[in-house]
C-alpha positions in Angstrom: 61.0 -3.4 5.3 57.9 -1.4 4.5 55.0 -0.5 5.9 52.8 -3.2 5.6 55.6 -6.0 6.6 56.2 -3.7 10.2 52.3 -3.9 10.6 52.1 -7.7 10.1 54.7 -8.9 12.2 54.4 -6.3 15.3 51.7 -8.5 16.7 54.2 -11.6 16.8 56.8 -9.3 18.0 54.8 -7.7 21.1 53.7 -11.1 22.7 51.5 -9.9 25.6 52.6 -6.6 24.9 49.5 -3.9 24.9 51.9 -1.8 22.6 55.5 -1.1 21.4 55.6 1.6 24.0 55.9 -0.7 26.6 58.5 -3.3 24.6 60.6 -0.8 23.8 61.3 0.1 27.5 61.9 -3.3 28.5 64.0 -3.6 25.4 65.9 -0.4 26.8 66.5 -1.7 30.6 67.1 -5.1 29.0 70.6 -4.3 27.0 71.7 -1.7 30.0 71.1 -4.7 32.6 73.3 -7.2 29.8 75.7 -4.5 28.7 76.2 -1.8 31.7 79.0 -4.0 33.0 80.4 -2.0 36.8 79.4 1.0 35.5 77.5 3.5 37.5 74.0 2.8 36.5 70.5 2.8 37.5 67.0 2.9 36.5 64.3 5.2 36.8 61.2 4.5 36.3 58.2 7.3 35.9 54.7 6.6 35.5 52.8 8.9 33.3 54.5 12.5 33.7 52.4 15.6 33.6 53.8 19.4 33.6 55.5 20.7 36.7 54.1 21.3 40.2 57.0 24.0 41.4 59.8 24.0 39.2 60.2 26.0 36.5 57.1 27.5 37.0 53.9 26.0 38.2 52.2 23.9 35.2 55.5 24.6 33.0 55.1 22.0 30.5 56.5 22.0 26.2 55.1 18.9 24.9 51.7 17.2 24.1 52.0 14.0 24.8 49.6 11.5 26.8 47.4 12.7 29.4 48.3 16.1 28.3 47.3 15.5 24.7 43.8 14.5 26.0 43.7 18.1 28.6 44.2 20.5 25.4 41.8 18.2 23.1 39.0 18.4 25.8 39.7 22.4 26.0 39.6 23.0 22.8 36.3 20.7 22.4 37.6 18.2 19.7 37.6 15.1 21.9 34.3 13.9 22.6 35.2 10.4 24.1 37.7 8.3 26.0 37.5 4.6 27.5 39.4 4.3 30.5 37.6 2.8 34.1 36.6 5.8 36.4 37.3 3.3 39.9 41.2 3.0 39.0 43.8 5.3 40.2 45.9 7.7 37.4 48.7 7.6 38.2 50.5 10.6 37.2 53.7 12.3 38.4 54.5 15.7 38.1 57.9 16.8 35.9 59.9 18.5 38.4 59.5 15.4 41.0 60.9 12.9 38.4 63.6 15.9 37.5 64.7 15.7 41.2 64.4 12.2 41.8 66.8 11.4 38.6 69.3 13.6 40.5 69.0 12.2 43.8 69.6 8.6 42.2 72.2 9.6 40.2 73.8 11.0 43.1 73.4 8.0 45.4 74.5 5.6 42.4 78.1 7.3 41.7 78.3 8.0 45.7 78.0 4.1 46.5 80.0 3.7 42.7 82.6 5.2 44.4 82.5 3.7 48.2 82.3 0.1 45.9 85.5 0.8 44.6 87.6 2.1 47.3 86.0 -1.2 49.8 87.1 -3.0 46.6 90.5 -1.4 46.5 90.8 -2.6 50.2 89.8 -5.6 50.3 91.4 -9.2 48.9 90.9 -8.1 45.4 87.5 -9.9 44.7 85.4 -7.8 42.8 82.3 -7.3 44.3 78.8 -5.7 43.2 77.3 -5.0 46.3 76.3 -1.6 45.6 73.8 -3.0 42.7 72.2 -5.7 44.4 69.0 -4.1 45.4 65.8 -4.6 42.9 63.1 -3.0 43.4 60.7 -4.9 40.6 57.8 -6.5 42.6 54.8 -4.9 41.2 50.8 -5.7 42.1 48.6 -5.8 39.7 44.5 -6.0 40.4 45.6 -7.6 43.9 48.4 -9.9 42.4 52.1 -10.1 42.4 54.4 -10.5 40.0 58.2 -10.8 40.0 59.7 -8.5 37.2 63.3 -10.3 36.9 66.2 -8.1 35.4 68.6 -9.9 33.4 72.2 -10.9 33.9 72.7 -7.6 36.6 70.2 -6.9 39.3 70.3 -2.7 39.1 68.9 -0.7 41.7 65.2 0.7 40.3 63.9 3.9 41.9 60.2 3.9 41.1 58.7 7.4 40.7 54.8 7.2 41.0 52.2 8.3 43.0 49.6 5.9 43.1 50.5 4.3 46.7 51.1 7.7 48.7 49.1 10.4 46.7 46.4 8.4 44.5 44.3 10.1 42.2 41.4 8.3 40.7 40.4 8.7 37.6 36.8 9.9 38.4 38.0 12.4 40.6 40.9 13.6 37.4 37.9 13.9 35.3 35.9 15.8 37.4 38.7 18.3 37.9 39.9 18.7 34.9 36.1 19.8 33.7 35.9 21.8 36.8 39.1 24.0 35.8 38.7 24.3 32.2 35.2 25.5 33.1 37.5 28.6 35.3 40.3 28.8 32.5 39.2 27.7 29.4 40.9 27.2 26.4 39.3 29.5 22.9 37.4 26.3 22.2 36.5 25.1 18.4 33.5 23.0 20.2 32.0 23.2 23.4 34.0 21.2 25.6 32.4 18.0 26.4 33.6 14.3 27.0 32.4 10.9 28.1 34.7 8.3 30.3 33.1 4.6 29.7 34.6 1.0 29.3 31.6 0.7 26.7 33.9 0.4 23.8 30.7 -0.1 21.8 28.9 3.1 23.0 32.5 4.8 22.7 32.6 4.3 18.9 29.4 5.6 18.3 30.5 8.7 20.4 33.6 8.8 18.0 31.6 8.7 15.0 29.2 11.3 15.5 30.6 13.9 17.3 34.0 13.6 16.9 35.0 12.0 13.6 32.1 13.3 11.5 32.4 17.1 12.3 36.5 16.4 11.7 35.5 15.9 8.3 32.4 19.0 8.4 35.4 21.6 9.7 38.3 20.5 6.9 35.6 20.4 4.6 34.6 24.1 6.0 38.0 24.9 5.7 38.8 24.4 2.4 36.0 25.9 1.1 37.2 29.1 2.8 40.9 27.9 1.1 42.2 27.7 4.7 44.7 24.6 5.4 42.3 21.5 6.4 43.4 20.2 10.1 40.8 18.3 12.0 40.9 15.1 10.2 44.0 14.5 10.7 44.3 15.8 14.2 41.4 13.1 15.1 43.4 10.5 13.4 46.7 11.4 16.0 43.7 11.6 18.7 42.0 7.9 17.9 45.7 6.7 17.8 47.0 8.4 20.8 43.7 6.3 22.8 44.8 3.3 21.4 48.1 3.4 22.8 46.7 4.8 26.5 43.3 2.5 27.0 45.8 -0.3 28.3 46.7 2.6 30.7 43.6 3.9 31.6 41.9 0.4 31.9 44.2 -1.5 34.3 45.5 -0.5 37.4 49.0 -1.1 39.6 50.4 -0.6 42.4 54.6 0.1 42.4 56.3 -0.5 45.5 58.5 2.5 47.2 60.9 1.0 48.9 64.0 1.8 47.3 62.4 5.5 46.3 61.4 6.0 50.0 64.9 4.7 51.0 66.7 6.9 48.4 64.6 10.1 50.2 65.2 9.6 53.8 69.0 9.3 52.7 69.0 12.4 51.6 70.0 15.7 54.0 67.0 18.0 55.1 68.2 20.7 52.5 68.4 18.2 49.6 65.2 16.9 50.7 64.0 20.6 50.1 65.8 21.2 47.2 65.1 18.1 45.2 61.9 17.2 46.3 60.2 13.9 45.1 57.6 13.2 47.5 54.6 12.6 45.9 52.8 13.7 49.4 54.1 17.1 48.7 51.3 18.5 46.3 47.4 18.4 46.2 45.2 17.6 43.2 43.3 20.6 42.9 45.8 23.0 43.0 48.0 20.3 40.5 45.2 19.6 38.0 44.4 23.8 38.2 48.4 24.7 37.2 47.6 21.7 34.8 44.9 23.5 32.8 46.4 26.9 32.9 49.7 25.7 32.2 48.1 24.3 28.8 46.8 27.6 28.0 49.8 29.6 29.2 53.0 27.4 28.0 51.2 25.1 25.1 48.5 26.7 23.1 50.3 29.7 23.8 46.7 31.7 24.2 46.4 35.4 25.4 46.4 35.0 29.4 44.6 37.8 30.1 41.1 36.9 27.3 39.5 34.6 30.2 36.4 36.2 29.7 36.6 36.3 25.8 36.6 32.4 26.5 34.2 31.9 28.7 32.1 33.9 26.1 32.9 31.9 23.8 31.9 28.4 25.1 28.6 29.9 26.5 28.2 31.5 23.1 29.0 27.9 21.7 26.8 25.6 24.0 23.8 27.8 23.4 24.7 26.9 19.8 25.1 23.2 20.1 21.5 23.4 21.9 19.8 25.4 19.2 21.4 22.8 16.7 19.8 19.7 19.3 16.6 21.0 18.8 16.3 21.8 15.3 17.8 17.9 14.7 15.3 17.0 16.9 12.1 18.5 15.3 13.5 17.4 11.7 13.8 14.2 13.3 10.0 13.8 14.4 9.0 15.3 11.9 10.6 12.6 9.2 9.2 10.4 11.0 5.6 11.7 11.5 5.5 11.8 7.7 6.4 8.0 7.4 3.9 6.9 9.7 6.6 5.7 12.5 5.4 8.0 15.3 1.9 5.9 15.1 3.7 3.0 15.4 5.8 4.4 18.4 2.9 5.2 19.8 0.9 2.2 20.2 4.0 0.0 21.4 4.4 2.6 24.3 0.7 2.0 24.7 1.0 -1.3 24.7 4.1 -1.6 27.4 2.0 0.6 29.4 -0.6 -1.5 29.6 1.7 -4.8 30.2 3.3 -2.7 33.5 0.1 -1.9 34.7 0.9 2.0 33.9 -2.7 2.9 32.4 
């Protein structure tokens, strides 16, 4: 099956599907609910994971992938624009919490595994399944509930989130994030600037002129100093990498705790310490600061101790980006002057004046 077939059929195939993220997970808990059988399993369920509060180290993190993808792209000044709705919460979950919350599940699964099979032992010689009865799949939606249904075995799901006891909104993610790359920034290639609308109209414009165009101004750039071209087709992984998380960014829910809350208070005092999944544990600020540091430190892999040399360097490169505004802008009037179009400007500004009452 090439290319082209994949691409025509994934529409059928994903339904209501925002993308084949999402249908490949259910896909996943689908054949272990058919196929898992009285084995020891249950499922785990983070929302979007970020690098680590605590453990290893404070923003430890190896990969670029979602929200973190969009952190080092702001840095570095590449990504211009993003649609996701500021009013909904983010719900993001530090590494080391989902770390210690996999153990503490897997723990309590082979612990009741094993106390299943000794009442089992005892008893008549019924099987019985009690162990994997409780479902923890009601999730709200924009104020609705719906009834996720697990197929042919009802496994115990331990959601890992934070949006009900630690919500961060997406406004207030933003407004860090900015904050803390301003303190520890990145060596930029642009001066770092972004724009957070639903607008998926003013977006594109956004993408074409100050993200996609001076993509293809830098490879071209490069290549003329015989470097290896890069921007291009780093915007192209960017544009692609929005796709998949606007469904993310734009709708919001709300994943009940029960079984996770249950799963924690179960749990000795020590354990409680040592595997820590409480989303009530941490603050933003100091999250969303390890966050942009640990980009820097454990990603990027940029000198720690050139803080300064950065900050030059994006006051170095605004100043730049203004001096560019302002020459644009004078070419621009003055193109237009010598066509005649300021005169014209002119006397419909006169004219709405006039209909307001202004003059």
């Amino acid at each position: 099956m090439n290319g082209a077939m994949v691409e025509k059929i994934t529409p059928e195939i994903l339904g209501d599907r925002p993308n084949t993220y999402t249908l490949t997970k259910a896909l996943a808990e689908d054949v272990i609910c058919r196929e898992s059988g009285n084995l020891p399993i249950c499922i785990v369920r983070p929302s979007m994971i970020i690098p680590a509060w605590q453990e290893p180290m404070p923003g430890w993190c190896t990969n670029v992938y979602g929200p973190t993808a969009f952190f080092v792209a702001y840095g570095k000044g590449v990504l211009r624009s993003v649609i996701a709705d500021q009013r909904i919460v983010a719900d993001l979950i530090p590494v080391d919490l989902v770390v210690s919350g996999v153990v503490a599940a897997a723990v309590k699964t082979a612990t009741d595994y094993k106390r299943n099979i000794r009442h089992n032992s005892v008893d008549s010689g019924k099987a019985t399944d009690n162990a994997f009865t409780e479902d923890e799949t009601d999730v709200s939606s924009d104020g609705e509930s719906e009834k996720i249904v697990s197929i042919k075995r009802a496994l115990p799901v331990y959601n890992l989130t934070t949006g009900c006891h630690n919500p961060l909104y997406i406004s207030e993610l933003v407004k860090l994030g900015m904050k803390w790359y301003s303190t520890y920034p990145l060596d930029p290639l642009r001066t770092p600037s972004i724009t957070v609308t639903c607008n998926r109209a003013l977006h594109n414009v956004i993408l074409l002129f100050y993200q996609t165009i001076p993509a293809y101004i830098y490879d071209v750039v490069l290549l003329l100093g015989s470097k290896k071209q890069k921007m291009v087709k780093l915007n192209r992984k960017l544009t692609t990498g929005m796709d998949v998380m606007e469904y993310f960014f734009t709708n919001e829910w709300r994943w009940k705790q029960t079984n996770t809350t249950r799963l924690r208070q179960s749990l000795a005092a020590r354990d409680q310490k040592n595997f820590n999944f409480d989303a009530r544990s941490f603050g933003w600020s100091d999250q969303i600061r390890n966050y942009v540091i640990g980009t820097r430190k454990y990603l990027v892999k940029e000198d720690m101790g050139k803080y300064p040399e950065a900050r030059k360097s994006v006051e170095r490169l605004r100043m730049m980006a203004r001096c560019i505004d302002i020459v644009a802008a004078i070419g621009i009037y003055s193109v237009l002057s010598a066509t005649g179009v300021t005169r014209y400007l002119w006397r419909l500004l006169v004219i709405l004046f006039s209909l307001l009452g202004l003059v």
